[in-house]
N, C-alpha and C positions, 0 to 999 in steps of 0.2 A: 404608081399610077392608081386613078381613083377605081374603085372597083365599082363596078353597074346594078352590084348587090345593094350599096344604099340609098334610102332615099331620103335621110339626113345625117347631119355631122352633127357632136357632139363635143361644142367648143370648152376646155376647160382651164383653167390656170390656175395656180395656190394661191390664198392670201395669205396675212400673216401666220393666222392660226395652223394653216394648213389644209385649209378645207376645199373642197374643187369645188370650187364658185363654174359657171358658164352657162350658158347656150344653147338649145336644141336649133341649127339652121340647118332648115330645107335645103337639099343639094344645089336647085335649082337658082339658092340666093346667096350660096358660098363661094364670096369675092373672094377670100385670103383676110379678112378685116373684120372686126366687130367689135362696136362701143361699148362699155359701161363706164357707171359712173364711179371716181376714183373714189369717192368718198366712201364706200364697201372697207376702206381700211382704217374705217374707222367705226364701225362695226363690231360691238362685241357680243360678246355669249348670248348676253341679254337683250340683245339688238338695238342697246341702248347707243346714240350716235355722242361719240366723241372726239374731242377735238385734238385729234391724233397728230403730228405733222407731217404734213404729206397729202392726206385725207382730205383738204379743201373743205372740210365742214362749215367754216366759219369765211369760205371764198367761193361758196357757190357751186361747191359740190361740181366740179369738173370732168369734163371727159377724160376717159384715159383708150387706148386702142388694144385690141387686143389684136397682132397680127400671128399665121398660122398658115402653114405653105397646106394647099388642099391635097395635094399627093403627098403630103406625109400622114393622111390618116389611115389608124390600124381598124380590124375589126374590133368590137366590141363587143361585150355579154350580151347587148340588147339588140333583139334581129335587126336586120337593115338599117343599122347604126356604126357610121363610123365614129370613132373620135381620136380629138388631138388636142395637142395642151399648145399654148397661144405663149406668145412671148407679150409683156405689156411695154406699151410707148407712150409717151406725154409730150408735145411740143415738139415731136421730132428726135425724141433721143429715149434710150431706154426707160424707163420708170423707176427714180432711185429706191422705193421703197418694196420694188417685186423682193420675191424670194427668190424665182427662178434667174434673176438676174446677177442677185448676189453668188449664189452658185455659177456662174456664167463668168462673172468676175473674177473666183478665186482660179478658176481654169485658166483664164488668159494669166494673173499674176503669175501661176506656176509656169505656164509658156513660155514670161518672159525672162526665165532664168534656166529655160530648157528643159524642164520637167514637165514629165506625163501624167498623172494621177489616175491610178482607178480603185473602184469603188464596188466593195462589196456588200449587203446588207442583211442582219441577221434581223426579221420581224417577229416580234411574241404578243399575241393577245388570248383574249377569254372568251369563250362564246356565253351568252346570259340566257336565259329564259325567264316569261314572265310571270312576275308571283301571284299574279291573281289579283294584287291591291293597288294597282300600277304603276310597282316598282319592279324589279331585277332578282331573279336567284342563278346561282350556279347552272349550267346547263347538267342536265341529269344523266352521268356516262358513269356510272357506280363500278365498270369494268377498266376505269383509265390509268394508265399508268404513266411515266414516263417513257421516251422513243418508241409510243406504241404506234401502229400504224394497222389501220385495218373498221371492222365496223364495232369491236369493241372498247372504242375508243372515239369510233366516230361513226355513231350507232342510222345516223341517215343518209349517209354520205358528203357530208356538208365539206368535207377536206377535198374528195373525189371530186366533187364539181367546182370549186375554187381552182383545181390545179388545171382542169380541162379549161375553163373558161380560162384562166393565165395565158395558155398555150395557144389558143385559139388568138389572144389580141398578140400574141409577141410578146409578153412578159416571161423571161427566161428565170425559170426558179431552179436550185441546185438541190435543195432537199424540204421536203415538207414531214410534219409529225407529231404526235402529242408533246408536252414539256411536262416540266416537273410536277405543277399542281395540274389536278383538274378540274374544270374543261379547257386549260390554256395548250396553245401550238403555239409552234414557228414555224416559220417562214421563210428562205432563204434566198436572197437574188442573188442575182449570177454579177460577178467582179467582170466590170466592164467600166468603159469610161464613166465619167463621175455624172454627169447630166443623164444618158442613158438608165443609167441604175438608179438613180433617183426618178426620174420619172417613171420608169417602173414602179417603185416602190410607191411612188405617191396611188398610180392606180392600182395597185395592188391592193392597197388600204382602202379605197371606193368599193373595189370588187370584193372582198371579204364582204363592207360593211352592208352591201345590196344583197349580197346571196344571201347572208343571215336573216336583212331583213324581208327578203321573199317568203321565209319561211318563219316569220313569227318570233325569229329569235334576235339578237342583238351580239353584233362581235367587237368587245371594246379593246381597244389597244392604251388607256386609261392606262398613266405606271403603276395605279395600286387598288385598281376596283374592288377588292376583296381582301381587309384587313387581316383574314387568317389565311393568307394564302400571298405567296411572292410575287415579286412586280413584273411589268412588260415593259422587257426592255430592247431598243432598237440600237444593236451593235454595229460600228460603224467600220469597216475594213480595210484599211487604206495601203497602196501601193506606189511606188514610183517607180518611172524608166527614164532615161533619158529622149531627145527623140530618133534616136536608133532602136528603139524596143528592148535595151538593154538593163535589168533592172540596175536600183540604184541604191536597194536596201539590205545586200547582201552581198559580203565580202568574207571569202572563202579562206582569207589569211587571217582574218579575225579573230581573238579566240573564243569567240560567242559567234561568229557567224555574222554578222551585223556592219554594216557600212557609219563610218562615222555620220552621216547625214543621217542614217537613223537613229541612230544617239541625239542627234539634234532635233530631230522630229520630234521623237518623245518628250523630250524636255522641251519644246516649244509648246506641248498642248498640256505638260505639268506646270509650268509656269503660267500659264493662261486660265489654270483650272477652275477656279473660283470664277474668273468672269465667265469664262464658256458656259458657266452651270448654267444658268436663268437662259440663254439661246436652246441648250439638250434637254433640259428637263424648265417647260415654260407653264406648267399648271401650277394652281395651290398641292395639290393631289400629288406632283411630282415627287415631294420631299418625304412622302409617307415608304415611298422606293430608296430614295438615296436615304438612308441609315445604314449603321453598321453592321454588317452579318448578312445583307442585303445581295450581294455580289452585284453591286450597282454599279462603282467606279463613284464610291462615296469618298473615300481617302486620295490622296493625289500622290498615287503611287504607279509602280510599274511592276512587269516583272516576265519572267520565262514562263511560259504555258500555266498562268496562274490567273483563276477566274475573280480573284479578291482582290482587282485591282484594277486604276481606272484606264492605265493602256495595259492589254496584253498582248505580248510578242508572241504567237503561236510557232507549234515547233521549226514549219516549215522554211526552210531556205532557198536560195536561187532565185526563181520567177517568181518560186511560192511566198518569198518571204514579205511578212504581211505588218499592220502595225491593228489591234483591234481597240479603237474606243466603244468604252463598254458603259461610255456615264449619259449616255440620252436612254431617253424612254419612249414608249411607243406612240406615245401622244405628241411630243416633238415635230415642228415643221421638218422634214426631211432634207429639205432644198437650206433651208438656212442652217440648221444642224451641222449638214454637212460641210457646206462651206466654212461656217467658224473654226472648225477640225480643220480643213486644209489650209486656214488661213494662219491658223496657231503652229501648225508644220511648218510653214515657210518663216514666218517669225523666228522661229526656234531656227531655223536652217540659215538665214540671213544674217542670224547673230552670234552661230556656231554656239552655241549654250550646250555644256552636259548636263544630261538629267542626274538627279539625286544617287545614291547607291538601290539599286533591285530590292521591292521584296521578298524575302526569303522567311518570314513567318507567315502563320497563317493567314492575316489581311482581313481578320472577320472584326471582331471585337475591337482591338488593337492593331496600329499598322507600325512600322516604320520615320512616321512622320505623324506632326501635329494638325499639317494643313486637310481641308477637309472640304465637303461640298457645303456652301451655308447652308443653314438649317431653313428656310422657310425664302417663300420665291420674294417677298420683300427683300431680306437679304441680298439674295442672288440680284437680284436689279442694283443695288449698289454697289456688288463686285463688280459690274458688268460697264455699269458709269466708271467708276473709277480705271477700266482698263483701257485707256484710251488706245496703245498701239492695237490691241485688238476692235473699239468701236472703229479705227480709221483703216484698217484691212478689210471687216468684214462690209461696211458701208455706212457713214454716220446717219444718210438718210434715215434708212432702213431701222438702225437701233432705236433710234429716237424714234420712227414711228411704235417698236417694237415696244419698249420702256413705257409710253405712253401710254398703250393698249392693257400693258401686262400691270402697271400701275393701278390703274384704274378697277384693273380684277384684283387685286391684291386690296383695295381698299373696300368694295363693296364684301371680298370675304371677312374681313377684320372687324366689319360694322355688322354679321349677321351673327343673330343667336342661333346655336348651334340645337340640336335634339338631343345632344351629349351634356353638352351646359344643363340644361334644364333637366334633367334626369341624373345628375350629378348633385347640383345645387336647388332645387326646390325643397324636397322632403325637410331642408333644415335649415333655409334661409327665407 
C-alpha cells in the first residue's frame, strides 16, 4: 500500500549501461505509466546519439512506456520519496532491448523446464576523493585493511549510512566491509529470487553512488579505477530448486556433493565463456581486471572453494549449495549479467555437457586450460557475435542493441590518443 509519507515517486528503470534513467512523478499524477523516448538506447557515454537497433534514432525516436504498479513502491534515501523500477513496453509487448526484461526471460526459460533460480550478489567498489585538479584520488583511510569494519576504515561513517539507508528501502544486505585494497568494500545482497536481488543490487549501486556524492566523494564500481590496486568485481551466485523448493545442485551420493545438473551448469557458462565476457565485463576498463593473477574469472576454468577461477563451487551443500561466477565486474549491467549466467546454465543443462577436469593448481599466472577471457572489449564483442546459442537465449534484440552501443565505444577508444602514448613516445619521436 502506498504510504501518505510521500509526496512523489521515483520512477526508474536500467538501460543498457546500467544506469537508472527515470522520473521524479508527483504522487498526485502517478497513473502506474510513464513515457520516454526509446531512443535513450542509443545514448552513450558521450551522449553522442547512435543508431543502435532498437533505439529508433534513425525512425523518429519512439515512445516507449514505462509501466510500475504504484503500491509496489519502497521507501527511499530521499525524504518523501518513494521509488520503483518500471518494466518497459513498446506496441503493446515488452521492450526487446530492456535489460530488466531479458532477466525476466531467463526466469520464465528456467520455469519452463521446472527450475527455480536464485540469486546471490557479491558488490566491490572504491570510494575516491577529490584531487584538487579535477580528477580522483584514493579516498584517505591510511588505517584500512582488509574485513575491517568500524571508523578506522571508514573514518566518516560512509558504510554506516549506506547499510541504514539499504534497510530503510528494503534492500536485504548479508554482510558489508572493507576489501583487500584500500578504500575498496563489498557488498553483499541477500540470495533471493533472481529479479528481486538484482533490483536490489541495481539500487544499491544508486545509493552507494548518491551517499558518496552527498558528501563530496565518488564511489566507483569501475573494474579497475586504480592500476596499483585490484578490480571490482560483481560475483554472481547462483542456485536452483525445483518448484517444490527442493534444491537441485546438490546430491548427497555424489562423491563431490554435486548434482549432475551442476556439472552441467558449470560447463554451460565455461563453454559460453568467451562470449559471456563482453555482456559481465562491458567497459574498455574491464579487461584491465580480467588479466592473470586478477582472481577475476580471466581463465575458463572451475573448481572447489578456489578464488582463481571463473566458476567457484563454494564449500557449502544442501540448500547451501551454490555455483559463484566470478568473471563480471562492477561496472556490468546487473539485469543483463545476470541473465547471460542463467541463460549459459540452462544451455549447459539442456545439452547435458560436462565441464572440463577442476582446477587444482593455483589458477593465477597459469591455469589448467588455454581458453581465456579476450583480451580487449573489441574482442569480447566478437566472441559474443559469434555465439549465437547464447545471442538467441539471452535476446537478439538486446545484443544487437548491446554490440552496437558497445562498438561504438570500442572504436572512439581505439581513435583517442592516450596521456600514456604521449609520454611514452614524444621525448623520442
Amino acid at each position: 500500500m502506498l504510504s501518505p509519507d510521500y509526496h512523489r515517486l521515483r520512477v526508474l528503470y536500467p538501460d543498457v549501461f546500467g544506469f537508472a534513467r527515470g522520473k521524479y512523478i508527483p504522487i498526485s499524477a502517478a497513473t502506474g505509466e510513464v513515457s520516454y523516448s526509446v531512443g535513450i538506447f542509443g545514448v552513450g557515454y558521450d551522449r553522442a546519439l547512435i543508431p543502435a537497433p532498437g533505439a529508433q534514432l534513425l525512425d523518429g525516436l519512439g515512445d516507449m512506456r514505462a509501466v510500475y504498479a504504484v503500491d509496489n513502491a519502497r521507501p527511499s534515501w530521499q525524504e518523501g520519496t518513494g521509488i520503483v523500477i518500471a518494466d518497459l513496453f513498446q506496441d503493446g509487448a515488452p521492450l526487446a532491448i530492456s535489460p530488466r526484461h531479458a532477466l525476466r526471460k531467463a526466469v520464465a526459460d528456467l520455469a519452463a523446464f521446472g527450475y527455480r533460480a536464485s540469486v546471490g550478489i557479491e558488490l566491490e567498489g572504491y570510494v575516491l576523493q577529490p584531487d584538487g585538479n579535477g580528477g580522483w584520488d584514493p579516498w584517505d583511510t591510511p588505517s584500512a585493511y582488509c574485513y575491517g569494519t568500524g571508523p578506522l576504515v571508514d573514518p566518516i561513517g560512509l558504510l554506516d549510512e549506506i547499510m541504514a539507508s539499504a534497510a530503510a528501502c528494503g534492500i536485504e544486505l548479508e554482510t558489508a566491509a572493507s576489501e583487500y585494497d584500500a578504500p575498496q568494500f563489498e557488498l553483499t545482497v541477500k540470495h533471493t529470487d533472481p529479479l528481486a536481488a538484482i533490483d536490489n543490487t541495481f539500487l544499491l549501486k544508486l545509493l552507494c553512488r548518491e551517499a558518496a556524492a552527498v558528501r563530496g566523494l565518488l564511489m566507483t564500481f569501475l573494474g579497475r579505477p586504480l592500476g596499483d590496486r585490484g578490480g571490482n568485481g560483481l560475483h554472481v551466485n547462483i542456485s536452483f530448486t525445483n518448484d517444490a523448493g527442493e534444491p537441485l545442485l546438490d546430491d548427497p551420493d555424489a562423491p563431490d556433493g554435486l548434482s549432475k545438473m551442476a556439472h552441467h551448469a558449470i560447463a554451460g557458462m565455461l563453454e559460453h565463456h568467451e562470449g559471456l565476457t563482453a555482456l559481465c565485463a562491458p567497459t574498455v576498463n574491464a579487461y584491465k581486471r580480467l588479466r592473470p593473477g586478477q582472481l577475476s574469472g580471466y581463465w575458463a576454468n572451475w573448481g572447489y572453494d578456489h578464488r582463481s577461477v571463473a566458476v567457484r563451487v563454494p564449500n557449502e551443500r544442501g540448500p547451501g549449495a551454490r555455483l559463484e561466477s566470478r568473471l563480471p565486474d562492477g561496472a556490468a549491467n546487473p539485469y543483463i549479467a545476470t541473465a547471460a549466467l542463467l541463460q549459459a546454465c540452462v544451455l549447459g543443462i539442456e545439452a547435458a555437457v560436462d565441464p572440463p577436469p577442476r582446477e587444482e593448481g593455483d589458477g593465477l599466472a597459469t591455469a589448467n586450460t588455454d581458453r581465456c577471457a579476450p583480451d580487449n572489449l573489441g574482442l569480447a564483442l566478437d566472441a559474443l557475435e559469434a555465439d549465437s546459442p547464447l545471442i538467441d537465449a539471452v535476446g537478439a534484440g538486446l545484443v544487437a542493441n548491446f554490440v552496437a552501443m558497445k562498438r561504438e565505444e570500442w572504436r572512439r577508444f581505439s581513435e583517442a590518443v592516450t596521456d600514456w602514448e604521449l609520454r611514452e613516445y614524444l621525448p623520442f619521436h
